[in-house]
NULO-361237 format. One record per residue (C-alpha): residue in one letter; x, y, z. Coordinates in steps of 0.05 Angstrom, whole numbers, padded with zeros to 5 digits, always signed. Example, Ala and Ser with C-alpha at 12.3 -4.5 7.8 and 13.67 -1.06 7.14 Angstrom:
BEGIN
<r residuo="a" X="+00246" Y="-00090" Z="+00156"/>
<r residuo="s" X="+00273" Y="-00021" Z="+00143"/>
END
This chain:
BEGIN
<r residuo="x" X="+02954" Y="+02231" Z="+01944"/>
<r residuo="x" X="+02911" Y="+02273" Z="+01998"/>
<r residuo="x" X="+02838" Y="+02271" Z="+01969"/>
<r residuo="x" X="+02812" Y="+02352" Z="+01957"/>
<r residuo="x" X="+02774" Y="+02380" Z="+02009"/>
<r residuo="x" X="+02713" Y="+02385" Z="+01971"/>
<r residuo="x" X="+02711" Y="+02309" Z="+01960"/>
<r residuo="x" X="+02720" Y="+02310" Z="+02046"/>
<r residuo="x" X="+02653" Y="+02359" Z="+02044"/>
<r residuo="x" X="+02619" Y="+02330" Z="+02003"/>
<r residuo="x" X="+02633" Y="+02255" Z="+02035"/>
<r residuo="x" X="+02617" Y="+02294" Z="+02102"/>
<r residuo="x" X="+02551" Y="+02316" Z="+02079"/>
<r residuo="x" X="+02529" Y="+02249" Z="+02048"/>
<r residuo="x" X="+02548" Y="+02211" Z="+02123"/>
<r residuo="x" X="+02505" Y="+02264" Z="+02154"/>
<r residuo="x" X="+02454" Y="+02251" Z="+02107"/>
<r residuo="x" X="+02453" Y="+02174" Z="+02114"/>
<r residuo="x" X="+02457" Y="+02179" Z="+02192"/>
<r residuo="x" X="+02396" Y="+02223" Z="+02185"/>
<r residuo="x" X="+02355" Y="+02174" Z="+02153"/>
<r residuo="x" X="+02315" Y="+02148" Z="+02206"/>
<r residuo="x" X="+02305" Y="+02224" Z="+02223"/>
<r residuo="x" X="+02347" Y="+02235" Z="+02274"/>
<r residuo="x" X="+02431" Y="+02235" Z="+02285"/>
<r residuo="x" X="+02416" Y="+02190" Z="+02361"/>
<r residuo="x" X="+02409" Y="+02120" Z="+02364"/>
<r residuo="x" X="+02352" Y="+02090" Z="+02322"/>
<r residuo="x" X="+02279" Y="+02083" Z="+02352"/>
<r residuo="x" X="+02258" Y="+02016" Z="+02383"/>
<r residuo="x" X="+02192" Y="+02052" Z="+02399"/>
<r residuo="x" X="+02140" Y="+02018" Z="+02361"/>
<r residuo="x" X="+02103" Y="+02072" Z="+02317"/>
<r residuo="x" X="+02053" Y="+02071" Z="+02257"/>
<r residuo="x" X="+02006" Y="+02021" Z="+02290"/>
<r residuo="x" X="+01955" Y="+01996" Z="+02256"/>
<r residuo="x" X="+01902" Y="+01944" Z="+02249"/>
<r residuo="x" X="+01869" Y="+01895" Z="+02193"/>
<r residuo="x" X="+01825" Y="+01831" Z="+02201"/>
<r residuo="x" X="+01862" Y="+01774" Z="+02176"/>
<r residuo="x" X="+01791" Y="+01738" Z="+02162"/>
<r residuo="x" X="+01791" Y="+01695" Z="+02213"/>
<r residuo="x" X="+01725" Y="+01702" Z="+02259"/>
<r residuo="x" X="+01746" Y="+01722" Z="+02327"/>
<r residuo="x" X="+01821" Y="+01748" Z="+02302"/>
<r residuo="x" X="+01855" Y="+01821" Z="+02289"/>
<r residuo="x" X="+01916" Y="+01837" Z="+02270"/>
<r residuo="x" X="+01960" Y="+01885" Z="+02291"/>
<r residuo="x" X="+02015" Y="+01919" Z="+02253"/>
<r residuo="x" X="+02074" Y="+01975" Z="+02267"/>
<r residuo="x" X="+02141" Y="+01991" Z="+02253"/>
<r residuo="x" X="+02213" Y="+02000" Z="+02281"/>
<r residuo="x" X="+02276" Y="+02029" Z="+02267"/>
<r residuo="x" X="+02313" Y="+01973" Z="+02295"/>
<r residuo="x" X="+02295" Y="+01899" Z="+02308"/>
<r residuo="x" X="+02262" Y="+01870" Z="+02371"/>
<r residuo="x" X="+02213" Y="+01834" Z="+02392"/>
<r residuo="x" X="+02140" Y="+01836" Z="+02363"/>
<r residuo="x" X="+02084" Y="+01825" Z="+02428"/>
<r residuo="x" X="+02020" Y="+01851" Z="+02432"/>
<r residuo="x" X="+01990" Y="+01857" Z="+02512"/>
<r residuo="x" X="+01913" Y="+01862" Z="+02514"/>
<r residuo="x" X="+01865" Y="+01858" Z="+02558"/>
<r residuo="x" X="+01788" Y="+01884" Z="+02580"/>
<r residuo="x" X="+01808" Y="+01930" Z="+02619"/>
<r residuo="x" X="+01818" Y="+02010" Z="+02606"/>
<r residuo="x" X="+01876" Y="+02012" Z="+02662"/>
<r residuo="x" X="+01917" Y="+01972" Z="+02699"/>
<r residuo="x" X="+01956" Y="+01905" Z="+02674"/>
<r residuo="x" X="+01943" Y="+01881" Z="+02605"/>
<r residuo="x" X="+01935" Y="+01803" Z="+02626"/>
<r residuo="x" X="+01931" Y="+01769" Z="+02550"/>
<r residuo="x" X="+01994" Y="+01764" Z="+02501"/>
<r residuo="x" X="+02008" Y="+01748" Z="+02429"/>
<r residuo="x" X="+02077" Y="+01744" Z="+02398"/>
<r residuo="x" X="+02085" Y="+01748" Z="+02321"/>
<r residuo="x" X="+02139" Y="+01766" Z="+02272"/>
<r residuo="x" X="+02179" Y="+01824" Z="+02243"/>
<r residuo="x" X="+02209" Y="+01827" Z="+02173"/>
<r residuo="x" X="+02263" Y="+01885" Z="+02149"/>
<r residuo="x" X="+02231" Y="+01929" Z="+02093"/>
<r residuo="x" X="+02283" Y="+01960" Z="+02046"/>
<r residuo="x" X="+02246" Y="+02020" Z="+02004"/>
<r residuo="x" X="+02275" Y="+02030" Z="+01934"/>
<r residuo="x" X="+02296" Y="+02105" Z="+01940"/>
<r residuo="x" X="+02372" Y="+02125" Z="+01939"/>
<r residuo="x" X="+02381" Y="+02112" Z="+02010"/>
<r residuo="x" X="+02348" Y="+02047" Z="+02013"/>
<r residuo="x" X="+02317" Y="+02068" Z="+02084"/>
<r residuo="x" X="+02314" Y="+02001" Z="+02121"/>
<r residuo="x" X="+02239" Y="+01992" Z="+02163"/>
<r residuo="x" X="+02223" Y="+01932" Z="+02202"/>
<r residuo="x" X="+02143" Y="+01911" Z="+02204"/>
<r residuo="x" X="+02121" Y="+01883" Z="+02264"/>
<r residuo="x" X="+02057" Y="+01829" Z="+02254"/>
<r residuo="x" X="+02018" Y="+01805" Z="+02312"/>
<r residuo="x" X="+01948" Y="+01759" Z="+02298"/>
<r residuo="x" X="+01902" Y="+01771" Z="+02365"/>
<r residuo="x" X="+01856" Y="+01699" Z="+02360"/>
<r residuo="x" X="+01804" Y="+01675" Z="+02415"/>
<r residuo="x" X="+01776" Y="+01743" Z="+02408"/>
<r residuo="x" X="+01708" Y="+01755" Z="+02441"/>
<r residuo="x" X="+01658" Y="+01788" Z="+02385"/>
<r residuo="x" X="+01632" Y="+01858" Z="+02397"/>
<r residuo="x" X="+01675" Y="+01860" Z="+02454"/>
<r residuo="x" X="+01724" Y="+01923" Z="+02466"/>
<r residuo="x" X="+01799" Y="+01910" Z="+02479"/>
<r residuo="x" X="+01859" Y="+01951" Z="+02506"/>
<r residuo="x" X="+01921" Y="+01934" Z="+02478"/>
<r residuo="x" X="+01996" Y="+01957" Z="+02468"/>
<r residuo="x" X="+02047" Y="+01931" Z="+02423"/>
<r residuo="x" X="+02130" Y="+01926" Z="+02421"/>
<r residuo="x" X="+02173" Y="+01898" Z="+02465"/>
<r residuo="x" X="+02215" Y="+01914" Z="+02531"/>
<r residuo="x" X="+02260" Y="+01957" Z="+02488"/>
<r residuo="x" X="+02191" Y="+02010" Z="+02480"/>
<r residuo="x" X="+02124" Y="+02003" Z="+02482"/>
<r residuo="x" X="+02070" Y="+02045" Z="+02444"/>
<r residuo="x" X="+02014" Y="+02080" Z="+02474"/>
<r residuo="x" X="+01951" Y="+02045" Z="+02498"/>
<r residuo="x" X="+01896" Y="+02034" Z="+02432"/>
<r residuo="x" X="+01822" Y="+02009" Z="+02438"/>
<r residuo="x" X="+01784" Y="+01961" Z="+02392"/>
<r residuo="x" X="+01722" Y="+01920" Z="+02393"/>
<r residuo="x" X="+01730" Y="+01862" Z="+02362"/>
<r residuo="x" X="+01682" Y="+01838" Z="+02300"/>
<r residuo="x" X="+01619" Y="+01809" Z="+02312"/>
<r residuo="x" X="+01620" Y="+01734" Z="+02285"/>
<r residuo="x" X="+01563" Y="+01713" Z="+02235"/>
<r residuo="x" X="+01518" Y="+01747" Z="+02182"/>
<r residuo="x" X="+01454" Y="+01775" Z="+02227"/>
<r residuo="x" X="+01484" Y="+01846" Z="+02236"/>
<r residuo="x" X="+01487" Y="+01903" Z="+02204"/>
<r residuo="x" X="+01568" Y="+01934" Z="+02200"/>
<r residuo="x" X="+01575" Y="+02000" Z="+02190"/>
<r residuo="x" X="+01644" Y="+02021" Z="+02135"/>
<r residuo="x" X="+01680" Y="+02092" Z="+02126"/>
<r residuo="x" X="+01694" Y="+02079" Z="+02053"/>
<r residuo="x" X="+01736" Y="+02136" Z="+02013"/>
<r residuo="x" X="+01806" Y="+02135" Z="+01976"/>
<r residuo="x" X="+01853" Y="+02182" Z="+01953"/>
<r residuo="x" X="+01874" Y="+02206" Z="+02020"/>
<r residuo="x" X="+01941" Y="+02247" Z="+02018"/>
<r residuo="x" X="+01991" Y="+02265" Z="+02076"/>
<r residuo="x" X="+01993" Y="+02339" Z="+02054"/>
<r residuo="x" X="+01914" Y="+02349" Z="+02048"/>
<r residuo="x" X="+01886" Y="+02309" Z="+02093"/>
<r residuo="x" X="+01817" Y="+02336" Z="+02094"/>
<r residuo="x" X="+01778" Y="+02277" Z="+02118"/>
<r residuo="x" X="+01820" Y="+02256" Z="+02176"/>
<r residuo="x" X="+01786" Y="+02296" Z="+02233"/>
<r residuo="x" X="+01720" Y="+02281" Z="+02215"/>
<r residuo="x" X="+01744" Y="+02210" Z="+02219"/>
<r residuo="x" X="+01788" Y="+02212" Z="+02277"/>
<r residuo="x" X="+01722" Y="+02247" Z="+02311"/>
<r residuo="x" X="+01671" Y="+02189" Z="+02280"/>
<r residuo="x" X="+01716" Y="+02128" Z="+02305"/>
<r residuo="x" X="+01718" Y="+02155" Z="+02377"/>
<r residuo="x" X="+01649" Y="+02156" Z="+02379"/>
<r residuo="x" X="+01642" Y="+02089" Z="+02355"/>
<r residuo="x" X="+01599" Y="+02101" Z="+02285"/>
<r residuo="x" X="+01637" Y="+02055" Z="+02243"/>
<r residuo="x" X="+01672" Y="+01980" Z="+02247"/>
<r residuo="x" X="+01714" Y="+01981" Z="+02194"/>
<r residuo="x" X="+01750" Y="+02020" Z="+02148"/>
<r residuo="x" X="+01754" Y="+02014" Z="+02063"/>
<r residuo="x" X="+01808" Y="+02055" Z="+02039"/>
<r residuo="x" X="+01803" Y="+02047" Z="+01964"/>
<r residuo="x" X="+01869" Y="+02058" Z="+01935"/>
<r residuo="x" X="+01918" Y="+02123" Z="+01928"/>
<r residuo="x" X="+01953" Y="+02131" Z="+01996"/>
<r residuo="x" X="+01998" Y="+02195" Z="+02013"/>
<r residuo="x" X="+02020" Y="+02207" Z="+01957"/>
<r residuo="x" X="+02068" Y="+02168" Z="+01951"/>
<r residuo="x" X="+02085" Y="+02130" Z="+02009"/>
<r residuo="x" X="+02151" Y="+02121" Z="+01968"/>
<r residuo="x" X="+02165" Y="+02191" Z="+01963"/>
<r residuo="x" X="+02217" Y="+02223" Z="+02002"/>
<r residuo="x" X="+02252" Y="+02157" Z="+02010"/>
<r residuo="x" X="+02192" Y="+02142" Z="+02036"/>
<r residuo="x" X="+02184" Y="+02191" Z="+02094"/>
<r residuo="x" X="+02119" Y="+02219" Z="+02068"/>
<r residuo="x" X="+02104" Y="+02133" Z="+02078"/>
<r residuo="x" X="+02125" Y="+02140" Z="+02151"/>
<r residuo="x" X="+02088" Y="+02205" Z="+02159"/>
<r residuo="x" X="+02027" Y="+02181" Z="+02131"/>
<r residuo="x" X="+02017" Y="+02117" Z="+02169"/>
<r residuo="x" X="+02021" Y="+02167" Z="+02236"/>
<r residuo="x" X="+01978" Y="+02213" Z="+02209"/>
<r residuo="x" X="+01918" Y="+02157" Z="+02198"/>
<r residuo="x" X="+01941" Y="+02117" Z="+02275"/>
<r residuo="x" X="+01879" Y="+02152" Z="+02311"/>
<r residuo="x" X="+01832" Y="+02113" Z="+02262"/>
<r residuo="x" X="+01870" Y="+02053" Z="+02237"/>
<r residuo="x" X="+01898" Y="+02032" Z="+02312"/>
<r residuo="x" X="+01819" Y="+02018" Z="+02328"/>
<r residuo="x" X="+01786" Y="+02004" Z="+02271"/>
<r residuo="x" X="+01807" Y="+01947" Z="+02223"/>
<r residuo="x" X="+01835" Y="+01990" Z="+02160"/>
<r residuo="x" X="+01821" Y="+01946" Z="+02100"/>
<r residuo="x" X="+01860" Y="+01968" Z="+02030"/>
<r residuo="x" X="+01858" Y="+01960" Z="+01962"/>
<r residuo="x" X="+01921" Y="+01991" Z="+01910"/>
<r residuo="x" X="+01923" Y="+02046" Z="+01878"/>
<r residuo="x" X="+01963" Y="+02075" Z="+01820"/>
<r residuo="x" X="+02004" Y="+02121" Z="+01868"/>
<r residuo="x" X="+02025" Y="+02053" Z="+01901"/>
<r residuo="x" X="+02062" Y="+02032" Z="+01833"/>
<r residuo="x" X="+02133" Y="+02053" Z="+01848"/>
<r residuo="x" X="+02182" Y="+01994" Z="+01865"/>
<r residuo="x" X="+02132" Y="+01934" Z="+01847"/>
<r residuo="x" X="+02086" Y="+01972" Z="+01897"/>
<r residuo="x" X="+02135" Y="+01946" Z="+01956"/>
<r residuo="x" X="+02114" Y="+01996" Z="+02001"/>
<r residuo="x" X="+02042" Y="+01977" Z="+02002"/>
<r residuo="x" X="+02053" Y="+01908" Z="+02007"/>
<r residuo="x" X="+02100" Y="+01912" Z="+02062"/>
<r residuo="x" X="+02051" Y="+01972" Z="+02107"/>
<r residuo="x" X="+01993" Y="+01942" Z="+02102"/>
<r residuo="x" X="+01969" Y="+01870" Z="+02122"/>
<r residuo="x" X="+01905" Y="+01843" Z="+02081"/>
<r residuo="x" X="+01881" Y="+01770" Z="+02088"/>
<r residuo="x" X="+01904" Y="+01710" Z="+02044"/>
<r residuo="x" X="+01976" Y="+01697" Z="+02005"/>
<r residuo="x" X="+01967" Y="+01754" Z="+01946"/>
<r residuo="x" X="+02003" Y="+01815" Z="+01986"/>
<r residuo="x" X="+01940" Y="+01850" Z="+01989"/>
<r residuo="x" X="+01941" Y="+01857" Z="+01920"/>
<r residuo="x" X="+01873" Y="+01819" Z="+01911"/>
<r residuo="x" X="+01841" Y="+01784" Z="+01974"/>
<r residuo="x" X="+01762" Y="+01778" Z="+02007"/>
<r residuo="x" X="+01734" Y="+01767" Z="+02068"/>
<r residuo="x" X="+01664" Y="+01769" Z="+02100"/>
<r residuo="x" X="+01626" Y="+01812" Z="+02140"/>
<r residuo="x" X="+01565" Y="+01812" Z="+02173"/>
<r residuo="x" X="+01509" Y="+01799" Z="+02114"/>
<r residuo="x" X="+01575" Y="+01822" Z="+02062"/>
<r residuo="x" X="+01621" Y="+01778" Z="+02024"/>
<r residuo="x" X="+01683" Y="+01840" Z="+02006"/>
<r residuo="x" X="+01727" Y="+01835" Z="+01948"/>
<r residuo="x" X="+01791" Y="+01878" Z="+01945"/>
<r residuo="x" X="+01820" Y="+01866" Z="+01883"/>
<r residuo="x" X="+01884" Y="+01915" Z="+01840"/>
<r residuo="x" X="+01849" Y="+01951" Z="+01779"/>
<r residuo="x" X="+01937" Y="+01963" Z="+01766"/>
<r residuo="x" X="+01942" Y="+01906" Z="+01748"/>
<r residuo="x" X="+01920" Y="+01922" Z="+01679"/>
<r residuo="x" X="+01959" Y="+01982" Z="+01675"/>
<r residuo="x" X="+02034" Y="+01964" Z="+01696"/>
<r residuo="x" X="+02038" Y="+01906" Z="+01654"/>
<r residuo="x" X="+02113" Y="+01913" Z="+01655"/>
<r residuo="x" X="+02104" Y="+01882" Z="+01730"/>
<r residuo="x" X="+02074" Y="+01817" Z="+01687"/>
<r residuo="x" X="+02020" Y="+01801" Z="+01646"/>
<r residuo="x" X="+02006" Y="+01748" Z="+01683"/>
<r residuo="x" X="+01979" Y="+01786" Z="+01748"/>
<r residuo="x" X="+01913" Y="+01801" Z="+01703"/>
<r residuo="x" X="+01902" Y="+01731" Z="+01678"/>
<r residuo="x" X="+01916" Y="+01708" Z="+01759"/>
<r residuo="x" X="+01875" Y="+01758" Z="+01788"/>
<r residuo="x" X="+01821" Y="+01742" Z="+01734"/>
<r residuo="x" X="+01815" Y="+01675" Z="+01753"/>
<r residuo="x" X="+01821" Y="+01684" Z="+01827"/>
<r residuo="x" X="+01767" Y="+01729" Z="+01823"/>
<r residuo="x" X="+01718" Y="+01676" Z="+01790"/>
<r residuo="x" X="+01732" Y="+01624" Z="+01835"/>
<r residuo="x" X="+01724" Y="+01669" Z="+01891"/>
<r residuo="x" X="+01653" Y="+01695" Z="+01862"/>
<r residuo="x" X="+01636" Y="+01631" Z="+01851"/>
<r residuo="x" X="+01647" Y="+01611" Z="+01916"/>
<r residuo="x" X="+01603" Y="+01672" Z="+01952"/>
<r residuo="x" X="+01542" Y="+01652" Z="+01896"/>
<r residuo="x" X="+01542" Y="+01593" Z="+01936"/>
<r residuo="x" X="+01538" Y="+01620" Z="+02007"/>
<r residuo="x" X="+01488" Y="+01672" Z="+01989"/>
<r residuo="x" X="+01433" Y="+01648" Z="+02039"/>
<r residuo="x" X="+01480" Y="+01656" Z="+02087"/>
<r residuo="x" X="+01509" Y="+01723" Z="+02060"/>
<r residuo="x" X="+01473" Y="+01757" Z="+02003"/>
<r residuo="x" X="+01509" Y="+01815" Z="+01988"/>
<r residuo="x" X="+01572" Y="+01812" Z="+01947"/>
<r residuo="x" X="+01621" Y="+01876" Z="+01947"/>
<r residuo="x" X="+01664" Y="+01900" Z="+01910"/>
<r residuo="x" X="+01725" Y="+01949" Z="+01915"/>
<r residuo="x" X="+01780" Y="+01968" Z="+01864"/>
<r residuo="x" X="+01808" Y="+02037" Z="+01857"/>
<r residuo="x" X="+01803" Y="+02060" Z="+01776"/>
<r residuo="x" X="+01730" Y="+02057" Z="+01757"/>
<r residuo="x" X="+01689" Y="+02027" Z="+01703"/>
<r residuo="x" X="+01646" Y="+02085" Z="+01694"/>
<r residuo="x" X="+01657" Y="+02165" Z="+01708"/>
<r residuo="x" X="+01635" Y="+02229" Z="+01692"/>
<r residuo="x" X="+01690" Y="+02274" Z="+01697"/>
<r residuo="x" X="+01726" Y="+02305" Z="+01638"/>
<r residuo="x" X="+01801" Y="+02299" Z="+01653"/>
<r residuo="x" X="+01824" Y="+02257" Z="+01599"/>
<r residuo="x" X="+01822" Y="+02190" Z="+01640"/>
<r residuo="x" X="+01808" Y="+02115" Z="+01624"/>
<r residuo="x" X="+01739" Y="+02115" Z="+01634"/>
<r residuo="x" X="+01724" Y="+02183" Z="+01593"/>
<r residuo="x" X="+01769" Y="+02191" Z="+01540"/>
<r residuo="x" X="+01771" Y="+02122" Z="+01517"/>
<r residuo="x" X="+01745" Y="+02046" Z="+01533"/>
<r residuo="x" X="+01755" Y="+02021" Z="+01608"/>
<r residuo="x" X="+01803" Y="+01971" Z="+01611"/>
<r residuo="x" X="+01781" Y="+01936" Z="+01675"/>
<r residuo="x" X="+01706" Y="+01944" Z="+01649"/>
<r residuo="x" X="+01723" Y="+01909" Z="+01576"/>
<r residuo="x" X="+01794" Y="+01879" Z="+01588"/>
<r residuo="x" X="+01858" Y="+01881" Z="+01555"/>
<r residuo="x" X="+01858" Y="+01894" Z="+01485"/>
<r residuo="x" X="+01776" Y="+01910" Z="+01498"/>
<r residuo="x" X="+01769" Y="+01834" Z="+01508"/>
<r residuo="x" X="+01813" Y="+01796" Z="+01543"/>
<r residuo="x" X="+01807" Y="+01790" Z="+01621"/>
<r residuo="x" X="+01751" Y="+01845" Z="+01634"/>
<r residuo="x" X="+01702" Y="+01853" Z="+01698"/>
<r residuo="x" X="+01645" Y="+01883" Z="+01674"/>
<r residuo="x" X="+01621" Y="+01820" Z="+01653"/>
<r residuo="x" X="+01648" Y="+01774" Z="+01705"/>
<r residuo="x" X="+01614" Y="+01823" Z="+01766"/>
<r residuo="x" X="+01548" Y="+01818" Z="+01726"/>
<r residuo="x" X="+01550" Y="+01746" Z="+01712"/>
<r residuo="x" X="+01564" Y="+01722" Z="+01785"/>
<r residuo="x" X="+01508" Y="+01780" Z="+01810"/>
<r residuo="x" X="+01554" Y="+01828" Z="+01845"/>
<r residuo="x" X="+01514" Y="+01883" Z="+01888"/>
<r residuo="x" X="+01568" Y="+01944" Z="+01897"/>
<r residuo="x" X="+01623" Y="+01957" Z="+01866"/>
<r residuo="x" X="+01668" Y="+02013" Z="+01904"/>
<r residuo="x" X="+01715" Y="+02058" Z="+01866"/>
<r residuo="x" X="+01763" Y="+02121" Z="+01877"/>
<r residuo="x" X="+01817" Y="+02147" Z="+01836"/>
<r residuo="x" X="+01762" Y="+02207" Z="+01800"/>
<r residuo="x" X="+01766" Y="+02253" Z="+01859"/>
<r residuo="x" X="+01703" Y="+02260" Z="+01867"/>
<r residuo="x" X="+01636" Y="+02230" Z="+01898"/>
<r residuo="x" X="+01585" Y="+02195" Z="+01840"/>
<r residuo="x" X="+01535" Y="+02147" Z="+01844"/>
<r residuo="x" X="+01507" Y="+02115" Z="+01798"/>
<r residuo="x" X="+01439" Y="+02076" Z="+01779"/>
<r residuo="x" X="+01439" Y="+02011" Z="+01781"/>
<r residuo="x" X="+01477" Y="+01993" Z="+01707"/>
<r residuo="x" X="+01499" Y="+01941" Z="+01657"/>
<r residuo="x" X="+01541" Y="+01963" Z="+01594"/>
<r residuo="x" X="+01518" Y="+02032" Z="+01600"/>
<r residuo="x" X="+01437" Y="+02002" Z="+01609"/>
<r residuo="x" X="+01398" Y="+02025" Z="+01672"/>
<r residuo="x" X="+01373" Y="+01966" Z="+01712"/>
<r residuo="x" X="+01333" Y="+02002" Z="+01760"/>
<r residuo="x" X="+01297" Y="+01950" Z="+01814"/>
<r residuo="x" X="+01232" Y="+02004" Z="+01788"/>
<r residuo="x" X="+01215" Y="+02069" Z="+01775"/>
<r residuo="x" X="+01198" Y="+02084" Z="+01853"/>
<r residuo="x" X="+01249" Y="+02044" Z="+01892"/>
<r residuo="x" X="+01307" Y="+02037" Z="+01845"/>
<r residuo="x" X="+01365" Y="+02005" Z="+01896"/>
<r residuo="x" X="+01312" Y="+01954" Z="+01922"/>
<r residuo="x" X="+01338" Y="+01885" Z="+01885"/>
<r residuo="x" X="+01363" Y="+01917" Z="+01827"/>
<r residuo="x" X="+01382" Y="+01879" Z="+01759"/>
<r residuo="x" X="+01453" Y="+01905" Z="+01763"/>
<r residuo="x" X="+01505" Y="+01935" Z="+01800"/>
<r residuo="x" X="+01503" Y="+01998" Z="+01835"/>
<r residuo="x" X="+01576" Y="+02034" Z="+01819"/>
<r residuo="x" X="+01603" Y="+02086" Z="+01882"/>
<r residuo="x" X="+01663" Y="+02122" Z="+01860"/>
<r residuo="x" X="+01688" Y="+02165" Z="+01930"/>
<r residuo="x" X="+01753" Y="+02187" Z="+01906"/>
<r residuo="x" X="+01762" Y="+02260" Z="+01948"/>
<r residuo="x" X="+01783" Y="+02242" Z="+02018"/>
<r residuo="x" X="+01836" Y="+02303" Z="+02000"/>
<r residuo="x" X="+01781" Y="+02355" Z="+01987"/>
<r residuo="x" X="+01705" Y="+02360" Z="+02010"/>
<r residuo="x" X="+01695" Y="+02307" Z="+02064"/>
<r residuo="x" X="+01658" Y="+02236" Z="+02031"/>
<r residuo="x" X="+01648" Y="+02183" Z="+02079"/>
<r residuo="x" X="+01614" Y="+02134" Z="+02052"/>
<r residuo="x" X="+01582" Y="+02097" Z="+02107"/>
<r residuo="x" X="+01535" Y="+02043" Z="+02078"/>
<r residuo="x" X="+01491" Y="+01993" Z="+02117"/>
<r residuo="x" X="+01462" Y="+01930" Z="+02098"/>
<r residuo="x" X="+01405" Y="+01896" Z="+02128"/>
<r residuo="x" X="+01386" Y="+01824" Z="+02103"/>
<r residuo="x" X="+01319" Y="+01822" Z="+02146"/>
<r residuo="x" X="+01294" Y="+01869" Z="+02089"/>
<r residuo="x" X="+01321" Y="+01839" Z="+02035"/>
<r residuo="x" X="+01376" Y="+01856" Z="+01982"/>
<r residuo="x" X="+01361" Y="+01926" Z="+02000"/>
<r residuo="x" X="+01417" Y="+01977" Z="+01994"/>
<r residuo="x" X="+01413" Y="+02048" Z="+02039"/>
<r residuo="x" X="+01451" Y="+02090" Z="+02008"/>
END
């Protein structure tokens, strides 16, 4: 029995489709593409990150110089990323860790392998130790269709204003979507920035599809918790990236919150103890505890549940970031920019009347959620000469 020549269209069609996947009918791409970087946490280290079409090798050459040979190499790993969508789009993830690193020193480096090579990038390495003063583009909420903070950025990271990068949550939107192509264009569309700065992350609700599998596999965030939750110091700053989704998806586990909130106590715990040596403690998670605007969301309509917990008692921060003294706690997902005195279950804890960041008796909240509209870069500086004073 000869099958009907629809069936033969239609199975025509689908083959196209699937060869298409990567993009293209020709051979998949060995040339390394999406390259980005993240600290790993380890003073004198970066990490480099891209992806392939196929598998190969995973090098990075670097050296001091803007031209000619690249005399220092690292060789790392690649794992195969399947996304969840109907074609189940294979990626493979390319991590290289860069160690001996000299601090505050630039580097010129390329990644891949003799199959293709990407473009030269530039970065300068950390500077090691607390007595400095780094310099963070903080925002969230960045989309690939509205991208309306990425040439100011592009144009601030060439000049050298910032040395590092807090993306708070909500990226593309989604980088699932499309079977994740709007993933794939995304991660080009931010290269210019995150191939020189290290570009730090936190989730974000529009991460949720698939167990949030495609921000886990992208992005590369210090310690053993996927990037889910993780910190790492810098300069005068002890950073905490921690998921506010957890208390949302519960159908991913329960247990996440209970892990996370006990993670996060030790880890407090831990920077209390180091705060001669580092006295500021950061925060960033992308749903806030407090907002402003009216659009029916969790922290206008009704009770926070990462300020009071599950249930309004079980598992919530506000109490835990006020108990271990956290300074700033970074937010998106409103989009919009607020800032907010310094507060305490809705109380004002000014430092005083005329200097009200300088040592105050409570956190200072920073909700920078609209990366997709007017441009909020959120560039704080820290400066523990002068105290616990915040410059905002």
């Amino acid at each position: 029995m000869h099958p009907l020549p629809g069936y033969w269209s239609c199975y025509c069609l689908l083959l196209l489709f699937s060869l298409g996947v990567q993009g293209s009918l020709g051979a998949p791409s060995a040339a390394p593409e999406q390259v980005h970087l993240s600290y790993p946490g380890e003073p004198g280290s970066m990490t480099v990150t891209w992806t392939t079409w196929v598998p190969t090798r995973s090098e990075v050459q670097f050296g001091l110089q803007p031209s000619g040979p690249l005399p220092l190499r690292a060789q790392g790993t690649f794992v195969p990323f399947v996304d969840g969508g109907i074609l189940r789009r294979k990626l493979y993830i390319h991590r290289v860790t860069l160690r001996k690193l000299l601090p505050g020193v630039q580097y010129v480096y390329r990644c891949g392998s003799a199959q293709g090579w990407s473009r030269r990038f530039r970065f300068r390495a950390l500077k090691n130790g607390a007595h400095w003063s780094p310099r963070l583009a903080v925002f969230g909420d960045l989309g690939a269709d509205n991208p309306k903070a990425v040439p100011r950025l592009r144009r601030d990271t060439q000049q050298g204003m910032y040395d590092a990068v807090l993306h708070v949550g909500d990226f593309a939107y989604n980088l699932d979507q499309d079977n994740a192509r709007v993933g794939d264009r995304f991660m080009r569309l931010i290269e210019p920035v995150a191939a020189s700065l290290p570009y730090m992350t936190c989730p974000g609700n529009h991460e949720e599809r698939y167990n949030f599998s495609n921000y886990k596999a992208r992005f590369s965030m210090p310690g053993d918790n996927e990037g889910l939750w993780y910190s790492w110091d810098l300069g005068p700053a002890h950073i905490i990236s921690f998921s506010t989704e957890v208390y949302f998806f519960l159908h991913y586990g329960r247990h996440l919150v209970q892990r996370q909130f006990r993670w996060l106590e030790s880890d407090l715990q831990k920077a209390n103890k180091n705060r001669a040596a580092r006295p500021w403690i950061i925060t960033m998670g992308h749903r806030p505890m407090y907002c402003s605007n009216a659009d029916l969301d969790d922290c206008t309509r009704h009770e926070s549940k990462v300020r009071k917990g599950l249930q309004g008692k079980l598992y919530g921060l506000e109490d835990l970031f006020y108990k271990y003294g956290v300074d700033l706690q970074l937010w998106a997902h409103e989009h919009s920019y607020e800032r907010l005195w310094p507060i305490y279950n809705y109380q004002v804890f000014n430092g005083s009347r005329e200097m009200p960041y300088t040592n105050p008796r409570g956190p200072v909240h920073i909700i920078t959620g609209s990366a997709d509209g007017k441009i909020v870069d959120d560039v704080w500086v820290v400066r523990p000469l002068f105290g616990r004073r915040m410059y905002l």
